[in-house]
C-alpha positions in Angstrom: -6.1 -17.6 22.6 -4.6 -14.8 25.2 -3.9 -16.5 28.6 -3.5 -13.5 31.1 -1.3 -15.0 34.3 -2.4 -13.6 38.0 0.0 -10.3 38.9 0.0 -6.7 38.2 0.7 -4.6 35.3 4.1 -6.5 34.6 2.5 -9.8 34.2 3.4 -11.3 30.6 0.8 -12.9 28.6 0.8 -15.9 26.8 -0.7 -15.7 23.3 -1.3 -18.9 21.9 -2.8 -18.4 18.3 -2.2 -16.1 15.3 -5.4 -14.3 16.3 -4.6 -13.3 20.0 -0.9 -11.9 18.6 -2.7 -10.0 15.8 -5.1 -8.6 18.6 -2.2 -8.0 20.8 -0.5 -6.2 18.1 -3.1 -4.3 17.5 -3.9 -3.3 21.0 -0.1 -2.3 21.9 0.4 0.0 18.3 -2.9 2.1 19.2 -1.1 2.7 22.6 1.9 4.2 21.0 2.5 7.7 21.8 6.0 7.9 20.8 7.8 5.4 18.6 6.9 1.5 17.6 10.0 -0.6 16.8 9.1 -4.0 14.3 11.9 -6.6 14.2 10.3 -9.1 11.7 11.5 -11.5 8.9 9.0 -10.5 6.3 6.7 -8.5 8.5 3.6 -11.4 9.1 0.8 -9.7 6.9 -2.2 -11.0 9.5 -0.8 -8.8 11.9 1.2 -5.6 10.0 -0.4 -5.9 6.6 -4.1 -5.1 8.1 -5.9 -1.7 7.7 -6.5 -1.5 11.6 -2.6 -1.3 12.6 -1.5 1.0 9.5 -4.2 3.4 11.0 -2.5 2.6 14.1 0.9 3.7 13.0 -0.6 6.7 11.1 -2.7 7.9 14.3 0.7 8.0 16.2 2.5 9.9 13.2 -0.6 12.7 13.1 -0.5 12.8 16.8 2.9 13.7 17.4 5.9 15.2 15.3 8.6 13.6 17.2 7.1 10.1 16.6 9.3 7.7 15.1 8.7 4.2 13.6 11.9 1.9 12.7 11.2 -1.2 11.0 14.0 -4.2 10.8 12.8 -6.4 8.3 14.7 -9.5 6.9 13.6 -10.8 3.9 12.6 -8.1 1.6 11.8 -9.9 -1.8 8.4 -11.1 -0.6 7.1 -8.4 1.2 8.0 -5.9 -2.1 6.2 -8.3 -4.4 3.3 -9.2 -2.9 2.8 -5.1 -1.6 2.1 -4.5 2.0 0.2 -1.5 3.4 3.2 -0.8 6.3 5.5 -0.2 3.2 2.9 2.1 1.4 2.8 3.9 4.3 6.3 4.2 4.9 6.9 5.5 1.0 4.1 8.4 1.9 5.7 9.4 6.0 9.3 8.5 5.1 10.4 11.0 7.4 8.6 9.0 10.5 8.6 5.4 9.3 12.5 3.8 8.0 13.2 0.1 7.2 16.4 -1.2 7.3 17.7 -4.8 6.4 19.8 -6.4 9.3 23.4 -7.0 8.5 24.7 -10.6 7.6 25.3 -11.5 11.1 22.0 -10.7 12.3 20.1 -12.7 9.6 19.8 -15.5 11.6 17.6 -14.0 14.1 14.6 -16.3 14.8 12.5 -14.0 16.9 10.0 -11.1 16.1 9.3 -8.6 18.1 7.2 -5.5 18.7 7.8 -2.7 20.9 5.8 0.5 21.9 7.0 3.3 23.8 9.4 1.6 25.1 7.5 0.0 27.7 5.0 -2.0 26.1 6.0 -5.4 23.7 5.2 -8.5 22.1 7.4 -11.0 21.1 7.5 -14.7 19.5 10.5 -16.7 20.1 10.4 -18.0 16.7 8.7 -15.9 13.9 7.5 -18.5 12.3 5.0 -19.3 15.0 2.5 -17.3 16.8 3.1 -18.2 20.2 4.2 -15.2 22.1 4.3 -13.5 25.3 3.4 -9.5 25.4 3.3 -6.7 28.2 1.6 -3.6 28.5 3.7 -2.2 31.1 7.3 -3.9 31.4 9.6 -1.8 30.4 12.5 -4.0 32.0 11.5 -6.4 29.3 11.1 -3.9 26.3 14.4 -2.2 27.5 16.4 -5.5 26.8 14.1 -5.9 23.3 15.3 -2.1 22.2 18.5 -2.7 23.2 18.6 -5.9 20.7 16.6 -3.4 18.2 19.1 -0.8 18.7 22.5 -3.1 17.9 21.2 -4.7 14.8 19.3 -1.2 14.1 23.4 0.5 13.6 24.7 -2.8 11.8 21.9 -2.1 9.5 21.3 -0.4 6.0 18.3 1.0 4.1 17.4 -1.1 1.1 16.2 0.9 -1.9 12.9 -1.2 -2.6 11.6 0.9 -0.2 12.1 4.2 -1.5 10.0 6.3 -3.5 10.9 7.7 -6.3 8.9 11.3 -6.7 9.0 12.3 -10.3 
């Protein structure tokens, strides 16, 4: 359940369930009018596997040619067997969406993040639990989440699962 604290448009809130940080999610992507970053360890399919935040993505990639989604993803194996919608849609907009896989050292990262615009984010401590804390309006907060994005984001290399081959 979302807990909103008292404050103005910087106030975090506290998600406590897998449903309020898949509503969340939800709620910041269809916000996006320029770029989403993902930093995730096998991107959680309640929240980027639905149909409701690939239309997201894809609403922002229609609406405007400089947008850009980057996708950090940690384990690949499971996400490429099982299929995902976020990787379809990546394989059809290649030249909006990339995923990388984080070098060695960044492996260990136990948080998962989201960030919109730049200004806008969720993020879970651990990504193997739902509780999380989001903003719609902090970009001190987001700032310090793309700047995390942005140093694994170099370390980082494409993996080839996630390329389609056109034939």
């Amino acid at each position: 359940m979302m807990e909103q604290g008292a404050g103005g448009p910087d106030t975090a809130l506290s998600l406590a369930d897998a449903e309020a940080v898949r509503e969340t999610s939800l709620a910041l992507v269809r916000r996006a009018r320029r770029s989403v970053d993902i930093f995730s360890r096998h991107l959680d399919p309640m929240i980027y596997d639905t149909a409701e935040f690939v239309e997201g993505l894809r609403a922002l990639i229609v609406g405007s040619r400089r947008a850009r989604v980057r996708v950090l993803l940690r384990e690949v194996a499971p996400v490429v067997a099982q299929g995902h919608r976020l990787i379809e849609l990546a394989q059809r907009l290649s030249s909006y969406i990339e995923i990388r896989v984080p070098a060695l050292e960044h492996q260990d990262t136990a948080d998962a993040w989201l960030v919109v615009d730049g200004c806008h984010y969720l993020h879970r401590r651990s990504g193997e639990r739902h509780e999380a804390t989001a903003a719609f309006d902090d970009a001190r907060r987001a700032r310090q989440l793309t700047l995390r994005f942005e140093e694994i984001w170099a370390r980082a290399q494409p993996d080839l699962n996630f390329k389609r081959l056109h034939l």
